[in-house]
RODO-2510 file (C-alpha; in nm, 4 decimals, decimal comma):
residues 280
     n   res          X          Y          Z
     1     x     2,6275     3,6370     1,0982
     2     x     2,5127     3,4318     1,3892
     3     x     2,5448     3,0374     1,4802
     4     x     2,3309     2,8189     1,6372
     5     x     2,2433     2,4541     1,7293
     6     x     1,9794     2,2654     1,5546
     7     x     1,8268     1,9084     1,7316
     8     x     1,8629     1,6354     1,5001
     9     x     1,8275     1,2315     1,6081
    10     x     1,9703     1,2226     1,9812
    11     x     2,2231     1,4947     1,8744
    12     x     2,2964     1,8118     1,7666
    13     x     2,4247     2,0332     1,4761
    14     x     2,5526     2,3452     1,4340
    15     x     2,5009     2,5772     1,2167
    16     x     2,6065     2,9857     1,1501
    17     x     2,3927     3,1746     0,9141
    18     x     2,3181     3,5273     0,7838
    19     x     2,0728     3,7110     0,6043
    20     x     1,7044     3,6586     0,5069
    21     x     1,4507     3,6792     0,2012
    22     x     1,1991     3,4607     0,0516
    23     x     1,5780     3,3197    -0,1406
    24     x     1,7672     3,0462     0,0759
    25     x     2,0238     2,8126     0,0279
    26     x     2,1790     2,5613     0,2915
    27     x     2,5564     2,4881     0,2216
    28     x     2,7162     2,1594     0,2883
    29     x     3,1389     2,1981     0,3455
    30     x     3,3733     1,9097     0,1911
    31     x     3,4983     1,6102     0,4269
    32     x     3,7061     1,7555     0,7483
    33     x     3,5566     2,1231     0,6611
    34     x     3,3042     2,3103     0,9087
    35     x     3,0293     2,6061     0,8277
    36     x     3,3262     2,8086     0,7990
    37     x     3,4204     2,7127     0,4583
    38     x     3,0922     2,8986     0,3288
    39     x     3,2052     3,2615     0,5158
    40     x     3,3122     3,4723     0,2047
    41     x     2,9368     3,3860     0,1066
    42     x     2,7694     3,4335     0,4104
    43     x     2,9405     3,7541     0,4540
    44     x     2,7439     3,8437     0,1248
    45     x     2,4110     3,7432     0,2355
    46     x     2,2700     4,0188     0,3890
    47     x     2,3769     4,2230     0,0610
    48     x     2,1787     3,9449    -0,1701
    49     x     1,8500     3,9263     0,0225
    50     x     1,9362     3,6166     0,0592
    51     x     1,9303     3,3274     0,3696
    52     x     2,2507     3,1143     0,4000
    53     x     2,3132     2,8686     0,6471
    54     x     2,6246     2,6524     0,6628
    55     x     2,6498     2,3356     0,8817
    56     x     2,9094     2,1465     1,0521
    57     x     2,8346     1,8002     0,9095
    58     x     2,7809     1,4864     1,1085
    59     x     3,1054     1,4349     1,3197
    60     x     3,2576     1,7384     1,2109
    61     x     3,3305     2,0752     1,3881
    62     x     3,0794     2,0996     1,6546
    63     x     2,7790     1,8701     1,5211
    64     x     2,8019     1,5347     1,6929
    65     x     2,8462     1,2648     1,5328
    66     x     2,5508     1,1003     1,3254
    67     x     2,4148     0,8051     1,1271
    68     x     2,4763     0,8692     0,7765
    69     x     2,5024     0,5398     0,6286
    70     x     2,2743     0,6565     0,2300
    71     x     2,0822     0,9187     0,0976
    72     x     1,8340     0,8844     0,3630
    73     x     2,0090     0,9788     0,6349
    74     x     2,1333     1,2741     0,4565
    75     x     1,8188     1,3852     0,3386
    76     x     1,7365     1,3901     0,7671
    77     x     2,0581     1,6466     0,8017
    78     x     1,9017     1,8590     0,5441
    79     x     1,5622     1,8436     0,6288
    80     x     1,6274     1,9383     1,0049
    81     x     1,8219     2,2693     0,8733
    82     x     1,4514     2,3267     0,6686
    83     x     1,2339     2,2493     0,9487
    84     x     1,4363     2,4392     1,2118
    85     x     1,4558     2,8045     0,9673
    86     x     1,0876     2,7235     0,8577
    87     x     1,2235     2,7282     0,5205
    88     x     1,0114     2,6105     0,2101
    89     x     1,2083     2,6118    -0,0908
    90     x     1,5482     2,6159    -0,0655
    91     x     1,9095     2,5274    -0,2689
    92     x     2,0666     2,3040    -0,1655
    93     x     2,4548     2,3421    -0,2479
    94     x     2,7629     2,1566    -0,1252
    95     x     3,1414     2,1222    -0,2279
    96     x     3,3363     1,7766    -0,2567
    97     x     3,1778     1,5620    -0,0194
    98     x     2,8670     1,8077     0,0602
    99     x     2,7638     1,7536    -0,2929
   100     x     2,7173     1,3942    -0,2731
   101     x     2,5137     1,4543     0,0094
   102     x     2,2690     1,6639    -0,1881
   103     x     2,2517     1,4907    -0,4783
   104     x     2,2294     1,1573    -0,2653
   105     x     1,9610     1,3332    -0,0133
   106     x     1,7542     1,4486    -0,2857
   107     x     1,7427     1,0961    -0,5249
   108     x     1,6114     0,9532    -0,2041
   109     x     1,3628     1,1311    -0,0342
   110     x     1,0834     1,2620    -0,2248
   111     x     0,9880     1,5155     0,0426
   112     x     1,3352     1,6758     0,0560
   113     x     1,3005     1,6741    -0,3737
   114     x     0,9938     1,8611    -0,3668
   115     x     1,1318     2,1147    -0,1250
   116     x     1,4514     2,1648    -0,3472
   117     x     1,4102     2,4938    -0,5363
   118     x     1,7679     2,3739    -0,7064
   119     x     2,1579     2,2132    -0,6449
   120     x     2,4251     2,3729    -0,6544
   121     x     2,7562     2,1349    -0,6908
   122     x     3,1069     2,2853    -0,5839
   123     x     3,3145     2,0582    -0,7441
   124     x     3,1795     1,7448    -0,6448
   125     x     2,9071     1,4894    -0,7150
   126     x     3,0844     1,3622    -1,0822
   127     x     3,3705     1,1993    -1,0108
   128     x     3,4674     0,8423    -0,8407
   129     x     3,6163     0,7257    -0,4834
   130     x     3,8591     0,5136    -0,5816
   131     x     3,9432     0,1871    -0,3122
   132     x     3,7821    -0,0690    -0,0728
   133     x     3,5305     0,0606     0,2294
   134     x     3,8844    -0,1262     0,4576
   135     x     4,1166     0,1056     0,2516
   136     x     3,9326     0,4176     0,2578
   137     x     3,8775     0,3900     0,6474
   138     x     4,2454     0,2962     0,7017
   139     x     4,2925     0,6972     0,5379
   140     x     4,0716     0,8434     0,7281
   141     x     4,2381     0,6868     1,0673
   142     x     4,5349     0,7536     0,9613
   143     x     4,4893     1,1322     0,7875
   144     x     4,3429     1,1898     1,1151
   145     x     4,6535     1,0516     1,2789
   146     x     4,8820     1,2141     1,1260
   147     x     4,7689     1,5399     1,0288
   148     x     4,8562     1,6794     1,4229
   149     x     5,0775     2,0168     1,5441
   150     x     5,3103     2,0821     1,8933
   151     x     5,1223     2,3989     1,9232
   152     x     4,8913     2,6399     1,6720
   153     x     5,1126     2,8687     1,5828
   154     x     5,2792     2,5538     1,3885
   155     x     4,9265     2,4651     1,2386
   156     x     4,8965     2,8298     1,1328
   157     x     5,2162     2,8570     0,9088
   158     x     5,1362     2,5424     0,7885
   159     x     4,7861     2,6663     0,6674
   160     x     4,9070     2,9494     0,5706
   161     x     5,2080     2,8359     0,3738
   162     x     4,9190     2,6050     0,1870
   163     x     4,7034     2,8264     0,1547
   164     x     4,6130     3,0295    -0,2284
   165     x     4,4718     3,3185    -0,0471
   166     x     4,4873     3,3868     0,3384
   167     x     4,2605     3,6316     0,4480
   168     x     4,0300     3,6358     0,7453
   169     x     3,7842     3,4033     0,6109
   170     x     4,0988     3,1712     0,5294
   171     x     4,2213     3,1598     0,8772
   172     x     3,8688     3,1328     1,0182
   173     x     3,8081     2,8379     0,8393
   174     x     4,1555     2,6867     0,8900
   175     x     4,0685     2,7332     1,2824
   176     x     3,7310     2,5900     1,2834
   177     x     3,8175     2,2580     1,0963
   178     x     4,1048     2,1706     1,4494
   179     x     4,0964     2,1530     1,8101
   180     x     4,3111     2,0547     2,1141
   181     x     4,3814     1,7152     2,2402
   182     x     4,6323     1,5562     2,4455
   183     x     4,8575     1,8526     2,3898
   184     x     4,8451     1,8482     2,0086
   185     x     4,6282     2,0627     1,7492
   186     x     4,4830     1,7843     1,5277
   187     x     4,1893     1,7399     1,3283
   188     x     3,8141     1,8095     1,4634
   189     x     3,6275     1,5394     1,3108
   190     x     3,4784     1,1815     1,4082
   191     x     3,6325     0,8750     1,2033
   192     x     3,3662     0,6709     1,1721
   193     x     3,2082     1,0063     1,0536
   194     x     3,5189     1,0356     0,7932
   195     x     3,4528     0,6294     0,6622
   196     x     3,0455     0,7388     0,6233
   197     x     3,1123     1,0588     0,4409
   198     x     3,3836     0,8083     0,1754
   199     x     3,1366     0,4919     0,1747
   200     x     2,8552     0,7768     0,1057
   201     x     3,0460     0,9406    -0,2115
   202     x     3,1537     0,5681    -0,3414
   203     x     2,8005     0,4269    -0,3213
   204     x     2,6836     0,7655    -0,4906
   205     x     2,9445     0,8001    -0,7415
   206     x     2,7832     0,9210    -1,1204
   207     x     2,7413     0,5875    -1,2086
   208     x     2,5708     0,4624    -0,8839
   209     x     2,3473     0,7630    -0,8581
   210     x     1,9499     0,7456    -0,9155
   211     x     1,7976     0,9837    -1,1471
   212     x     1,7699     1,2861    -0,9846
   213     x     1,4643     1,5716    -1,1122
   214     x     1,5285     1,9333    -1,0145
   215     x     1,4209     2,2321    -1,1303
   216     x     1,7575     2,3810    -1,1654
   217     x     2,1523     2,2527    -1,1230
   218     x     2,5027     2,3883    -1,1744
   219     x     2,8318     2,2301    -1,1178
   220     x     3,0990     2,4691    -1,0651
   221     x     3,4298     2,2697    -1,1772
   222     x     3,8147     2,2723    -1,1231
   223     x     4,0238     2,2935    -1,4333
   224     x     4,3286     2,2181    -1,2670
   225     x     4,5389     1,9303    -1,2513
   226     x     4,5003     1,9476    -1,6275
   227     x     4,5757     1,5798    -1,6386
   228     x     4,2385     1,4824    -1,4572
   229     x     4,0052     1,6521    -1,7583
   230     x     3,9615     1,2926    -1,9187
   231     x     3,8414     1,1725    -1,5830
   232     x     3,6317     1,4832    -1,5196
   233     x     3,4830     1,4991    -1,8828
   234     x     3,3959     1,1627    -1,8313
   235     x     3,2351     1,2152    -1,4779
   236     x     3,0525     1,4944    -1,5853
   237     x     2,8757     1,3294    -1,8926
   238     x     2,8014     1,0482    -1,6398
   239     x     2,6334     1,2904    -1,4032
   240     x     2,4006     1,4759    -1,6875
   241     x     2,2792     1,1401    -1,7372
   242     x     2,1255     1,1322    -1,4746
   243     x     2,0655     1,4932    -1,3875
   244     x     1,8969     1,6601    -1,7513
   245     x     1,8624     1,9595    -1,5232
   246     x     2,2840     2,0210    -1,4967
   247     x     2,4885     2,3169    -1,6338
   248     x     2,8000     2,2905    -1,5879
   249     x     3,0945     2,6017    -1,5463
   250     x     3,4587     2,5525    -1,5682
   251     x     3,6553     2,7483    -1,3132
   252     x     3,9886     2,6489    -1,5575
   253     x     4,2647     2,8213    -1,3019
   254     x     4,1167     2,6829    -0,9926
   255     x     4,1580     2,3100    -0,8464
   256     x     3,9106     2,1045    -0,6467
   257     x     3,9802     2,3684    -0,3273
   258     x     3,7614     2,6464    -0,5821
   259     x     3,5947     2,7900    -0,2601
   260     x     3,9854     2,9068    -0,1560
   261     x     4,1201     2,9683    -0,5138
   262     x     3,8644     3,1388    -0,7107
   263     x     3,6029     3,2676    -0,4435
   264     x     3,4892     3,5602    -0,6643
   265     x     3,4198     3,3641    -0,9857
   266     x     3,2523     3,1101    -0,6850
   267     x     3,0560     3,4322    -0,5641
   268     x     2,9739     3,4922    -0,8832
   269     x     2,7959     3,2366    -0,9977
   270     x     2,6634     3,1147    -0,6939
   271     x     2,4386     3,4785    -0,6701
   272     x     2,3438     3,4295    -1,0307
   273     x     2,2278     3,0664    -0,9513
   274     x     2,0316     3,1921    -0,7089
   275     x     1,8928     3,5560    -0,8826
   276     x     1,7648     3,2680    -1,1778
   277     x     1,5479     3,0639    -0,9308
   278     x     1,1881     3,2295    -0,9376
   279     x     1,1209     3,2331    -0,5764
   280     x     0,7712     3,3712    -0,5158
***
């Protein structure tokens, strides 16, 4: 696995990726997550015959911070991973937030569509953001605020305490998503860059979305709190609407953080996503 940084706008992102193959997928982490949400995957890659590359998004981990104010402006984030791995045909997969940002990038820019070999959803893209644009950046400044440690050995038990399965990966990822400041561990990411990534997934809520024509989609979905499936059934009907292209898998013991609770059923279908896509 190996990281580098990509030019994009007046800034940069970062990215890590493994393997290689005519098969590639870029991988979009949920709001506050960095590239290291995707390692149990790109640990795989190699194995697969497959490119991965993960990205810090705008604001987030070690990608300065970046316009992203519609579909456009993510479609520029994923087309600069593309352009910089001279990649043709790729999927283009995110979790939570990440998965607005396809399916956003995608209805907008025809250029990005036609490069788009297929999306892959991790629980995201079908349901609602709930509250005003003042409300939802009043919880990102204050998440931000308050989510802060004395030192990161506090941070650590905290993640780990939280966490469904710490491994490795787990504590990799937990790492990558903080930093120092002012003598407290608190949260690596931009606000403004938290407001964009919530006014991006409420203007591009089911609903909102524009059709969207790919060859090939899957949403992997949580089954857990069993009290949202009324909400989620409802989401999801919304969302083949406007994507004809959508199947959809129930991960029924694991809850919105699938990538932590289930990663080999995630594994599992992500490879056969990817083995269905005719890539030559």
């Amino acid at each position: 696995m190996q990281q580098r940084r990509i030019g994009i706008g007046r800034g940069t992102m970062r990215v890590l990726y493994a393997g290689q193959g005519p098969c590639a997928m870029v991988l979009w982490p949920g709001l506050g997550g960095t590239a290291e949400a995707f390692l149990r995957l790109l640990g795989q890659a190699e194995a697969k015959d497959c490119l991965l590359v993960a990205l810090d998004p705008p604001g987030h981990g070690l990608t300065d911070p970046l316009p992203l104010q519609g579909g456009q402006d993510a479609a520029l984030v994923w087309r600069a991973v593309l352009e910089a791995f001279d990649i043709r045909r790729a999927v283009l997969a995110g979790h939570s937030y990440g998965a607005v940002a396809a399916l956003s990038a995608v209805a907008a820019d025809h250029g990005l569509r036609s490069a788009t070999a297929g999306l892959l959803l991790y629980d995201g893209g079908y349901l609602h953001q709930e509250g005003t644009p003042e409300e939802r950046h009043s919880a990102c400044r204050r998440q931000i605020a308050e989510y802060t440690f004395r030192t990161w050995d506090a941070f650590l038990e905290r993640a780990q305490a939280e966490a469904p399965i710490w491994d490795s990966a787990a504590q990799a990822a937990a790492r990558a998503m903080m930093m120092e400041r002012e003598g407290r561990v608190c949260l690596r990411v931009d606000a403004r860059s938290c407001a964009d990534a919530l006014d991006l997934i409420a203007a591009h809520g089911p609903e909102k979305l524009a059709p969207v024509d790919v060859p090939r989609a899957m949403l992997l979905r949580a089954g857990r709190p069993e009290e949202m499936e009324g909400q989620r059934r409802a989401g999801v009907a919304a969302l083949m609407r406007k994507l004809p292209s959508l199947d959809v898998r129930v991960l029924g013991q694991a809850s919105h953080e699938l990538l932590d609770e289930a990663p080999e059923a995630v594994a599992d279908n992500t490879w056969s996503f990817l083995a269905g896509i005719a890539w030559q």
